[in-house]
DRENBA-514433 format. One record per residue (C-alpha): residue in one letter; x, y, z. Coordinates in Angstrom, 3 decimals, padded with zeros to 6 digits. Example, Ala and Ser with C-alpha at 12.3 -4.5 7.8 and 13.67 -1.06 7.14 Angstrom:
<lolos>
> resn, u, v, w
> A, 012.300, -004.500, 007.800
> S, 013.670, -001.060, 007.140
</lolos>
This chain:
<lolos>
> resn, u, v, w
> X, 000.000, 000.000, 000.000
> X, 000.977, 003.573, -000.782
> X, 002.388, 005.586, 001.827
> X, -000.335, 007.846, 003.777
> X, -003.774, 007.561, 004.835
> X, -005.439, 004.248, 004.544
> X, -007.099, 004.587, 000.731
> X, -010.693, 005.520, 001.243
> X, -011.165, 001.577, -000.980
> X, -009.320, 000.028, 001.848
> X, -011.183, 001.889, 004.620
> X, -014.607, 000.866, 003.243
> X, -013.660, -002.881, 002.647
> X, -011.502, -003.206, 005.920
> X, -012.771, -001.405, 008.336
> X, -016.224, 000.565, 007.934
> X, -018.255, -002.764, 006.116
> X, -016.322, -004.772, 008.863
> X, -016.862, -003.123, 012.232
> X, -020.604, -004.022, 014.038
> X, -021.509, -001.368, 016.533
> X, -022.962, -002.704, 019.966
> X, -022.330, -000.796, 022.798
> X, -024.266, 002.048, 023.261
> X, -021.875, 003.036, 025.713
> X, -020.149, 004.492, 022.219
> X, -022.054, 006.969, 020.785
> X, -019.528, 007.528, 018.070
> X, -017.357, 005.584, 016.538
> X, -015.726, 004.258, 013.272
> X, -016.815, 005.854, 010.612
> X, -015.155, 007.537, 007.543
> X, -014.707, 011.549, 008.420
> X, -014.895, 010.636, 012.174
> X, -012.022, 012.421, 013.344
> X, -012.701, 011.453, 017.056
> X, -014.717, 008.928, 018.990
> X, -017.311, 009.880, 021.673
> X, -018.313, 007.701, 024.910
> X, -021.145, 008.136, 027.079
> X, -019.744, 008.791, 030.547
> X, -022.935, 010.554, 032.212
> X, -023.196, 007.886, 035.048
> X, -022.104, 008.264, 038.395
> X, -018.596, 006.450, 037.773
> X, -015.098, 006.490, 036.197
> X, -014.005, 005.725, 032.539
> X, -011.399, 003.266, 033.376
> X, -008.452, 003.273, 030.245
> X, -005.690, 001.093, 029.580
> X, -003.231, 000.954, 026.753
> X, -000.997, -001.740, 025.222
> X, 001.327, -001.649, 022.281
> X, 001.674, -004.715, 019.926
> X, 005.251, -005.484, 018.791
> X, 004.700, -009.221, 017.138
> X, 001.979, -008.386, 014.643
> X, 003.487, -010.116, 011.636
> X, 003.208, -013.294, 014.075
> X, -000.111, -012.671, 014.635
> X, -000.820, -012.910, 010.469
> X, 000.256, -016.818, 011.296
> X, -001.401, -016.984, 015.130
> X, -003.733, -014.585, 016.239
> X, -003.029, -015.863, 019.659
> X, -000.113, -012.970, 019.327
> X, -002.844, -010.346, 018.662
> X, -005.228, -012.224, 021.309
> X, -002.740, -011.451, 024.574
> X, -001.836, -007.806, 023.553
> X, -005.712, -007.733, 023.678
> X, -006.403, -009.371, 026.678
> X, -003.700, -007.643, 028.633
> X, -005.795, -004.266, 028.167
> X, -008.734, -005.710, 028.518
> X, -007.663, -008.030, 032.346
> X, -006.543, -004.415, 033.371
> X, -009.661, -002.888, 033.379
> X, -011.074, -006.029, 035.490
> X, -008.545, -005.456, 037.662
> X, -009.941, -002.221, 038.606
> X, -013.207, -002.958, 038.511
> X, -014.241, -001.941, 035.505
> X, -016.517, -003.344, 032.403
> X, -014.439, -003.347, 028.580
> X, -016.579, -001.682, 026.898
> X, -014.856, -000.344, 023.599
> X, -011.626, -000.403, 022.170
> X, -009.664, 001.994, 019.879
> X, -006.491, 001.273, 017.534
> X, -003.489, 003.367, 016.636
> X, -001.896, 001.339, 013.588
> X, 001.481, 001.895, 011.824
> X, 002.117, 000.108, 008.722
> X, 004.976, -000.291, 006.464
> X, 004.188, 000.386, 002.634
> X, 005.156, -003.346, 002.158
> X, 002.094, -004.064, 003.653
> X, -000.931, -005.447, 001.515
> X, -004.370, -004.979, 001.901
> X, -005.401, -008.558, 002.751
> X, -002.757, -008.702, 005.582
> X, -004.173, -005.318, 007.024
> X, -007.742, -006.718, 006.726
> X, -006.849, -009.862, 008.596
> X, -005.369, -007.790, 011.641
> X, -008.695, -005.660, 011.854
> X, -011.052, -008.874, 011.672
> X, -009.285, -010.447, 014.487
> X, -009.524, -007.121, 016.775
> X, -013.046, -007.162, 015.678
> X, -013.370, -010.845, 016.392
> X, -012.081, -010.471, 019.824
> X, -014.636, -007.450, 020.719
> X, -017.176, -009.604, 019.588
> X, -016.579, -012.421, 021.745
> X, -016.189, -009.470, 024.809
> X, -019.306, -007.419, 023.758
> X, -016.980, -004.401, 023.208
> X, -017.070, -002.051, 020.105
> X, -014.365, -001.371, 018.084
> X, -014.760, 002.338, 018.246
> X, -011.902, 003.802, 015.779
> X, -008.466, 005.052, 015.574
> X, -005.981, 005.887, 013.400
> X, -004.370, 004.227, 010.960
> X, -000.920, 005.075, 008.671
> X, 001.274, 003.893, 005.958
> X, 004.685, 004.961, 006.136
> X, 008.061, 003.965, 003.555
> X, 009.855, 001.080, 004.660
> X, 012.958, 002.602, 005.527
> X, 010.960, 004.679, 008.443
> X, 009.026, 001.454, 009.693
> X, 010.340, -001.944, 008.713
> X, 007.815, -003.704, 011.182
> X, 003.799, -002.516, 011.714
> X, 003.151, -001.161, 015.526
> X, -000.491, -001.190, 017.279
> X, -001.391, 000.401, 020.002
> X, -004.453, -000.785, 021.428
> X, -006.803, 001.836, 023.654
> X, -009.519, -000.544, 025.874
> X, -012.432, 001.976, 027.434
> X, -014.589, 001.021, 030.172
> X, -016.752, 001.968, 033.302
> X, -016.725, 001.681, 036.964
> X, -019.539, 002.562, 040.035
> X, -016.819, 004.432, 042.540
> X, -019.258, 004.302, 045.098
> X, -019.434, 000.652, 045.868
> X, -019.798, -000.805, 049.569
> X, -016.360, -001.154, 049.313
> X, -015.147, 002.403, 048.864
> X, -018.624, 004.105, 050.859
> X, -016.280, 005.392, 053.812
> X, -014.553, 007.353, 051.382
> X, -018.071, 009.341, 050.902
> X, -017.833, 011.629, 047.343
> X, -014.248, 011.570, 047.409
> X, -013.539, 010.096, 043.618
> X, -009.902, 010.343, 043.821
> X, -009.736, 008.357, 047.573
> X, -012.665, 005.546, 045.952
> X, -010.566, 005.251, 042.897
> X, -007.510, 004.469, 044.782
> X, -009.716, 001.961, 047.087
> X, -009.318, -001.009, 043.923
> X, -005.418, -000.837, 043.977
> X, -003.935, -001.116, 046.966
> X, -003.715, -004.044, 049.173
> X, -003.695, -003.056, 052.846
> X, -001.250, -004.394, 055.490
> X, -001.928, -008.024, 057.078
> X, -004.154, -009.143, 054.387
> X, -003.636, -012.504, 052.450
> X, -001.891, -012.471, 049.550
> X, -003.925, -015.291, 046.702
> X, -003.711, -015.861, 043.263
> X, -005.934, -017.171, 040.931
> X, -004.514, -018.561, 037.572
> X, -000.960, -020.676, 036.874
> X, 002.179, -019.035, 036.529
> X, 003.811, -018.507, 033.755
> X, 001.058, -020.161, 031.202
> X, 000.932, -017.651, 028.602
> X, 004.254, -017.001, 027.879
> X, 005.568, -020.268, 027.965
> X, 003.080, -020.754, 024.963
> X, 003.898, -018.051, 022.770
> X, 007.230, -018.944, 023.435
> X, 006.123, -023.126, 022.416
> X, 004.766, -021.454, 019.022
> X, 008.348, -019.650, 018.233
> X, 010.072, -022.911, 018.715
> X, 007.851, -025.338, 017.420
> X, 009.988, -026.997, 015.169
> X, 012.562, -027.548, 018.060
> X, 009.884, -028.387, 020.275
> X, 008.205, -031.437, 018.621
> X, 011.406, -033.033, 018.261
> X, 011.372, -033.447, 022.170
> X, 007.261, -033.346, 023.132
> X, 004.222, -035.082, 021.817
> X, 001.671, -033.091, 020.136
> X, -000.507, -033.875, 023.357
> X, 001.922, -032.239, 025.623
> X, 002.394, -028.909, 023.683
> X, -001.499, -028.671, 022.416
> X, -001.791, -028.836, 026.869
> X, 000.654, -026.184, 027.429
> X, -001.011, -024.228, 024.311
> X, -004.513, -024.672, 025.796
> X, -004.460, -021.497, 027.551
> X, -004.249, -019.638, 024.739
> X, -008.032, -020.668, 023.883
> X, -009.456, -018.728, 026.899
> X, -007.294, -015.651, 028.023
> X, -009.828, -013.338, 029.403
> X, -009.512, -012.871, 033.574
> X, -013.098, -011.652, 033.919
> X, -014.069, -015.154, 035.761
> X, -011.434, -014.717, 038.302
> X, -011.706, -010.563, 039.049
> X, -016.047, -011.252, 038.781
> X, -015.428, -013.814, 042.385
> X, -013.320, -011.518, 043.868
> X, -015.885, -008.508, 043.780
> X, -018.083, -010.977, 044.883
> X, -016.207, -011.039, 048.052
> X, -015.375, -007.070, 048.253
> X, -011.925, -007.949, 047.164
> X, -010.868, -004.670, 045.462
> X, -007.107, -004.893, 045.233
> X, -006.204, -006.992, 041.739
> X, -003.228, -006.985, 039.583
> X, -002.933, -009.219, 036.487
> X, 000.661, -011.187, 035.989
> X, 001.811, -009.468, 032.799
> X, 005.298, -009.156, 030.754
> X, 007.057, -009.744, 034.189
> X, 005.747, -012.840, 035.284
> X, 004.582, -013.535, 038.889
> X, 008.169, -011.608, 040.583
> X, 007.307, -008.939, 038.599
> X, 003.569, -008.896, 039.621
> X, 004.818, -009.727, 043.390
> X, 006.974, -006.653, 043.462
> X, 005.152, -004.098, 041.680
> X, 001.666, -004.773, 044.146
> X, 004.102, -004.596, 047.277
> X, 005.295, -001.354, 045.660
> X, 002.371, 000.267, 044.891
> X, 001.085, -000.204, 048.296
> X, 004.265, 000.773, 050.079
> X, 004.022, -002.521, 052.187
> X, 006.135, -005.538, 052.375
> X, 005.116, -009.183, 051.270
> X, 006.317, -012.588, 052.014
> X, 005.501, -015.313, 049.473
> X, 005.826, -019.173, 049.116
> X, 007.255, -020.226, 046.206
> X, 005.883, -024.008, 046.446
> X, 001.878, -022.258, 047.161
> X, 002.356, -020.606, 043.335
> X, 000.105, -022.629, 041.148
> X, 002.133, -023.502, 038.006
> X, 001.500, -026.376, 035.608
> X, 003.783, -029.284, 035.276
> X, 004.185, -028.783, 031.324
> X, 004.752, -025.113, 031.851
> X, 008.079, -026.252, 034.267
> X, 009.509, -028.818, 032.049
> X, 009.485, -026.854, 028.818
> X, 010.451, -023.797, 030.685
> X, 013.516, -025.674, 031.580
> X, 014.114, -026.934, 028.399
> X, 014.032, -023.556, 026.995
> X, 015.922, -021.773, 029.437
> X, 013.011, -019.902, 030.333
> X, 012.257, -019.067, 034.499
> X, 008.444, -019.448, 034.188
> X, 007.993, -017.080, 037.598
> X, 009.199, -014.737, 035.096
> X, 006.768, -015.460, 032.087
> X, 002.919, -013.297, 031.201
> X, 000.451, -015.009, 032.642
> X, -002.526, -013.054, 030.596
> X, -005.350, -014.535, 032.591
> X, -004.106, -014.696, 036.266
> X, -004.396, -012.606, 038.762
> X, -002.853, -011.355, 042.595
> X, -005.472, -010.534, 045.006
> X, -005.488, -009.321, 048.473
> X, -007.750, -009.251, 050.740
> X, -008.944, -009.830, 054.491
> X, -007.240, -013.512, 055.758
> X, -010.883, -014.364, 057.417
> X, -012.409, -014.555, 053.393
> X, -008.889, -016.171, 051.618
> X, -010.548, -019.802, 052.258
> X, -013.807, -018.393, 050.376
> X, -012.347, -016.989, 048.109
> X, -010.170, -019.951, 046.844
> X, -013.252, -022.201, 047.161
> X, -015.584, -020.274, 045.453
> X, -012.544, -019.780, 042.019
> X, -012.186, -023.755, 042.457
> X, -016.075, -024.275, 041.666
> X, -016.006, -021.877, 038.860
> X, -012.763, -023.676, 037.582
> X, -010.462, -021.188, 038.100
> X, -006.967, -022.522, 039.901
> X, -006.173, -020.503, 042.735
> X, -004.439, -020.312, 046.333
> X, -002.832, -018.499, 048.833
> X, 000.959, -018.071, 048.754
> X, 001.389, -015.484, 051.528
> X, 000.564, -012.260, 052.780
> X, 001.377, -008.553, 052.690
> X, 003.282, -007.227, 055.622
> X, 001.950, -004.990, 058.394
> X, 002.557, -001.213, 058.123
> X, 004.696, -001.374, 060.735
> X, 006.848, -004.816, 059.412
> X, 010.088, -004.906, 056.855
> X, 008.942, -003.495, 053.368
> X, 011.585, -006.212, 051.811
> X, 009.178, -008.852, 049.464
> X, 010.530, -012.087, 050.716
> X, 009.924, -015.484, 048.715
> X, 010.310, -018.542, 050.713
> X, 010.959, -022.460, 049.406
> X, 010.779, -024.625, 051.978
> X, 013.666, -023.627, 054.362
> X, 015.008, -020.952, 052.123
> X, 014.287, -017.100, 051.937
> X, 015.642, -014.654, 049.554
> X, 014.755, -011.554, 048.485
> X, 012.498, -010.769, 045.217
> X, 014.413, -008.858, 042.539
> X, 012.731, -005.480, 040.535
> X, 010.982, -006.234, 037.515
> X, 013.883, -006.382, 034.962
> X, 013.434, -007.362, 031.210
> X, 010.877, -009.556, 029.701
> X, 011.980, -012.904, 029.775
> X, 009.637, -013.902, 026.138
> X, 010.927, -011.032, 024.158
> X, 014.774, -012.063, 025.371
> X, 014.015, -015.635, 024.073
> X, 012.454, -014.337, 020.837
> X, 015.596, -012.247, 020.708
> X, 017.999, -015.363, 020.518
> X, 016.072, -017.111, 018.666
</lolos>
């Protein structure tokens, strides 16, 4: 495609003839000469954003299971919070070497995943640029939603929006610290799908279509749905860093120290072995649809019993220090303790890397 603006042919047969509106929640959104989308945001709440950018969109020509977590990362963050995905927005930037039928593909899966979440695909922008100024296309996907501030949870807080908004992030001292999801699951399966080839020369087809399997079913809405159930309000999702990363940057947040138990973690079997085999840490890998929790130690058992039934794995491995305890996040196997490093790297992109 010619460098520029999407042509107005292109538009038309990729985007406007493609995209089903469905949440009127958007009042506008794509459309050729919309320059801008508009959300309805009259209710008594917040409009809860997150962003991601997609660097492996060529892959995701091949697997949209590339495409799928970029989505899903965006999309767990707002459950996090609290929030309903409601609409979703995309900035894309596209080498001229690009053809139409390859940028048509990317914009039916986006549109295939906001189907299957009830979310509209509300717009964005789109560009073709030479070669020689982008060799690779770049998204960056927007996910809009909603949130009630004034839940039971966050009524002591009165009309204060700022003090009920900061209510669903941070963990308070002496709760439990759970975790619903297995470690590592995500990544070690993008990473299976880079090194296939080497891969089935070791595992059966059974073994890597198990550690694929979570690939089918990324979303963390299950998980985050229980936990409001039981006024847990503090969530954080295991992206790019793995579980260390997720450990250290809830601890932070909250100012407050954590101890965790590295045996409690629930990780899968296949995830370990082919982690090893691959030189991977798995602690260290995305887990797109698992999630940290705190909350009070009296509801951890109900909690975990209640994500069992609905078939989510879960447990608790530890607990976030008193105010007044060591701020150091301690992780603990069996007789050993040692401290948890700061997020550092991504331990998927350095194995596509060196690949």
């Amino acid at each position: 495609m010619r460098p520029g603006k999407v042509p107005y042919n292109t538009f038309i047969r990729s985007i406007d003839k493609t995209i089903a509106p469905r949440q009127p929640f958007v009042l506008r959104g794509v459309g050729m000469g919309h320059d801008s989308s508009a959300f309805d945001v009259s209710q008594d709440g917040a409009l809860v954003v997150s962003q991601t950018l997609c660097l492996h969109v060529e892959r995701a020509l091949k697997e949209d299971a590339w495409l799928a977590v970029d989505f899903y990362r965006s999309v767990n963050d707002l459950c996090c919070a609290g929030a309903k995905p409601l609409a979703l927005t995309a900035t894309v930037l596209l080498p001229e070497t690009w053809s139409e039928e390859d940028f048509r593909k990317i914009i039916t899966q986006l549109e295939r995943f906001c189907e299957k979440e009830a979310m509209e695909y509300a717009g964005g922008d789109t560009k073709i640029v030479s070669a020689d100024e982008v060799a690779k296309p770049v998204i960056t996907l927007t996910v809009y939603g909603t949130r009630d501030l004034w839940t039971e949870s966050c009524a002591s807080y009165s009309k204060d929006a700022r003090k009920a908004s900061e209510a669903y992030f941070k963990p308070k001292g002496g709760e439990s610290l759970l975790m619903a999801g297995y470690a590592g699951d995500t990544g070690l399966a993008l990473a299976s799908l880079h090194g296939d080839e080497m891969l089935s020369r070791r595992y059966s087809q059974a073994v890597l279509d198990a550690a694929r399997a979570c690939l089918k079913d990324l979303s963390a809405a299950k998980a985050a749905a229980v936990a409001r159930r039981h006024g847990i309000t503090a969530m954080h999702n295991i992206s790019s860093d793995g579980v260390f990363g997720a450990l250290w940057e809830m601890a932070d947040g909250a100012g407050l120290g954590l101890t965790a138990d590295l045996r409690a973690i629930p990780v899968l079997q296949q995830t370990i072995e082919i982690s090893d085999y691959l030189e991977l840490n798995p602690y260290r890998l995305e887990a797109c649809a698992s999630l940290l929790m705190a909350c009070d130690h009296a509801q951890a058992d109900a909690v975990v019993s209640e994500l069992h039934a609905c078939g989510v794995p879960a447990a608790c491995i530890g607990r976030f220090h008193r105010a007044d305890e060591s701020i150091a996040r301690i992780l603990k196997n069996e007789d050993e303790e040692r401290y948890i490093d700061r997020p550092g790297g991504d331990e998927l992109q350095a194995f596509l890397a060196r690949k």
